[in-house]
N, C-alpha and C positions, 0 to 999 in steps of 0.2 A: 488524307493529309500526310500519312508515312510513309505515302507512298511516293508524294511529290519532294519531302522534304530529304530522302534517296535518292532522288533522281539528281539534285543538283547538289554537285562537291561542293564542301564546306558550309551547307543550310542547314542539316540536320545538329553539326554542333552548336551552329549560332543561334537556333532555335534550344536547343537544352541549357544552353547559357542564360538567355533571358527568362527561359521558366525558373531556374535554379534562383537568380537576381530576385523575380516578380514574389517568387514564396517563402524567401529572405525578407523581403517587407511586409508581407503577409505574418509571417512568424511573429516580427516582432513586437507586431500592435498585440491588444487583449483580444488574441483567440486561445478559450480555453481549451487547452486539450491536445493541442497539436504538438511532433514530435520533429525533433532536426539533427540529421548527423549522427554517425559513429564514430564511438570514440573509445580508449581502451581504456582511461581512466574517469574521474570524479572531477578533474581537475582540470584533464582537457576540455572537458564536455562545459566546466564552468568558465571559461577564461573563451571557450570560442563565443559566451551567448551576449546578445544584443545591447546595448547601455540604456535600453528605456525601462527597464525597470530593475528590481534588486535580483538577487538569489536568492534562494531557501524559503522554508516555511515560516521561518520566525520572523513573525511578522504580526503587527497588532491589527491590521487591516483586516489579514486574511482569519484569524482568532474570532473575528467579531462575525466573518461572513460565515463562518460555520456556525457560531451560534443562530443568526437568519436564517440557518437553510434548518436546524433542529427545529426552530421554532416554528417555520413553515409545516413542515411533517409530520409533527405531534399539534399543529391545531387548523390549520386551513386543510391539510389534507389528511385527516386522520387514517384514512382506509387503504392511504399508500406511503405506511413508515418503511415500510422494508422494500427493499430493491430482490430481485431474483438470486442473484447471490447469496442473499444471508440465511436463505431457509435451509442449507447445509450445515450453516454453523449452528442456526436456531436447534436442530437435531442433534447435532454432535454435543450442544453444551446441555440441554434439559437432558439426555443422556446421564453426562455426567455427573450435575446437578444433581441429579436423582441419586446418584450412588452412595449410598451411606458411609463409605472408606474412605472416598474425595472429599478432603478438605475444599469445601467453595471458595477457593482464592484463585481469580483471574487476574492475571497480567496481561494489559490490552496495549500493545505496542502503537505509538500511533496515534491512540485514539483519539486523538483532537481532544475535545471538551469535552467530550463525554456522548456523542455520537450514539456508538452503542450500544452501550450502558442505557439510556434514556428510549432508544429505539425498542431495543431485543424487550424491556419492564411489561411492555402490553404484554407478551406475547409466553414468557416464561416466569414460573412463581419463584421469585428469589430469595433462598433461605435467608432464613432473618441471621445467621451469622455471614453472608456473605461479604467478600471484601475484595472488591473491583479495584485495580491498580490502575490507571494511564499514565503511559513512558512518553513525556512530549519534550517541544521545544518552549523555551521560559515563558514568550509570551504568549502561546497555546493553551502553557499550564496556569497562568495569570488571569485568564479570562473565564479557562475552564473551572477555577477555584471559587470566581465570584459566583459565576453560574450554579454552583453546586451548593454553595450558602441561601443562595435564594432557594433553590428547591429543599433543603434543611435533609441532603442528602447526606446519609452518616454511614452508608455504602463504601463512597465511592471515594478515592485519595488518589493523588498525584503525585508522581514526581520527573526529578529530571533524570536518573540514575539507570541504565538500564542494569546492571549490577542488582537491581532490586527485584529482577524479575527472580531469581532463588529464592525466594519468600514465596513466591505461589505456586500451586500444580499445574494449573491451565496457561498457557499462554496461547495467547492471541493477537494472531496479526491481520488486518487487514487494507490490502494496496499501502502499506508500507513498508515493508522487507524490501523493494528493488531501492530504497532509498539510502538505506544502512551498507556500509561500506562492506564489512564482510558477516553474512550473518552466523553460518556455522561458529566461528573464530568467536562469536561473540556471546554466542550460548557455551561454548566451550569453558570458556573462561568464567564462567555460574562458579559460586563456588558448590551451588547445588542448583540439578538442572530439572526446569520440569517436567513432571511426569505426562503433559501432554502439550502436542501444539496444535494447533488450529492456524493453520495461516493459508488467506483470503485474495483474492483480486492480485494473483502472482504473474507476471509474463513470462511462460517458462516456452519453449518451443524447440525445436531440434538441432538448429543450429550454435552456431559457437556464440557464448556470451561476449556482449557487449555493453558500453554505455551511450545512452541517447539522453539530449538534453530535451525537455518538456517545457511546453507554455502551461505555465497555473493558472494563467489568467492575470493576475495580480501580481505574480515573481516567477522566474524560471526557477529550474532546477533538474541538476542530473539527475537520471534513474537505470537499475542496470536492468536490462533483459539478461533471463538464463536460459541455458540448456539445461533440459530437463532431467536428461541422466546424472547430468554431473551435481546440481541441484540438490537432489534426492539423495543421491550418494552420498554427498559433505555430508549428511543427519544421519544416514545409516551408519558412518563413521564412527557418529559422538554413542549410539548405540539406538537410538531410533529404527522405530519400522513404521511403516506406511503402511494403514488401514484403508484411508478412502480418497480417493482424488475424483473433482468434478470439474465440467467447464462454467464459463463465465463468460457468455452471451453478450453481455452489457459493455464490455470491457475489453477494448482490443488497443494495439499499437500499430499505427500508421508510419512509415517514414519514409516520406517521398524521396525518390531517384536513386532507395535501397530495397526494392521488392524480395529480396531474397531473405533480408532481417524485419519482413513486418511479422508481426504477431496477429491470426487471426481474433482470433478471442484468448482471456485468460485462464489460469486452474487455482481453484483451492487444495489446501491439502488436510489430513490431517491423521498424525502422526503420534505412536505411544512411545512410552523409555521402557527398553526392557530394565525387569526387575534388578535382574544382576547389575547392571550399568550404573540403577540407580541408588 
């Protein structure tokens, strides 16, 4: 086929045109997951995406479908609450858990409704002082509130404030850091910064960062892919060093008719403050 579409001037672009059109209407119906376009900003990336559905996560539709998918996992499929990904984190937090110096305060950036929290409970013994933060969007935190009433969870608190993550040692991110506009800048500005981070489902990769806009399924929304050096480096800045990075199998970024900006799979990281720093 590439070979005929070579052979006759002016086929080859008329044929990339109609793919480019065909996955433009493809994009825009509810296929979850799929990626489109580069872009340098938050803002490009929102103003080029389609009018069939909204932007962002704040959204009570999509609030309630995470609660379905919790509730799928902790009772139709009890034996596969965790995905390949989290046994990193599951390691790194009973870790620290265990330490009798770490005050048990996690700051879960992200965490929907309580995702985590509700997942990681089988699998790690949660000191009876512990106190689980999630950093969301109002109607994220609105449903994950009710959610947390019904299970008469006296754990786990919400808010909307990332500013509150200087209250806990742990933070915690997972596949949410490429959504936040600058995240160094925003740990920076802690008036007190955690003594550790854990952040999960990152697309970091060698080339130059950018922004691509994503189908949720239910809403689009930009998200940034990083270079990994430069990534790494903003945190070793704030005084951070890098203990362990893994991949992320389950977790890649596609974006058609930019092969040199896909992300194979993604990495975890997870990072301490040096003392002095802190």
């Amino acid at each position: 086929m590439k070979k005929l579409l070579k052979s006759v001037p002016g086929l080859l672009p008329l044929y990339q045109s109609f793919q480019k059109r065909r996955y433009e209407r493809h994009f825009s119906t509810n296929r979850y997951g799929c990626f489109r376009g580069i872009f340098n900003t938050f803002d490009e990336a929102t103003l080029s995406a389609p009018k069939t559905k909204s932007i962002g996560y704040d959204n009570p539709e999509l609030a309630q479908e995470y609660v379905e998918m919790l509730e799928s996992r902790r009772w139709e499929n009890r034996e596969n609450i965790l995905f390949s990904y989290d046994y990193p984190v599951l390691l790194w937090l009973q870790s620290l858990l265990n330490l009798n110096h770490v005050e048990p305060t996690i700051f879960d950036f992200g965490g929907n409704v309580g995702i985590h929290f509700y997942a990681y409970e089988k699998y790690l013994k949660y000191p009876a002082n512990l106190r689980w933060t999630i950093c969301d969007l109002p109607e994220i935190v609105k449903v994950g509130e009710t959610l947390s009433a019904q299970n008469n969870q006296s754990k786990l608190r919400f808010t909307l404030q990332f500013k509150d993550a200087a209250e806990s040692n742990i933070f915690l991110a997972s596949g949410s850091i490429q959504y936040l506009e600058n995240f160094s800048k925003s740990i920076s500005q802690l008036t007190q910064k955690p003594k550790y981070l854990l952040i999960n489902r990152l697309p970091i990769y060698d080339g130059s960062q950018f922004v691509t806009l994503q189908n949720g399924g239910k809403v689009f929304y930009p998200q940034y892919v990083f270079n990994k050096t430069s990534f790494t480096d903003s945190l070793k800045e704030l005084g951070y060093e890098l203990i362990d990075i893994w991949e992320d199998h389950q977790t890649s970024c596609y974006i058609p008719f930019h092969p040199d900006r896909c992300v194979s799979y993604y990495h975890g990281m997870f990072f301490t403050l040096n003392p002095e720093v802190a």
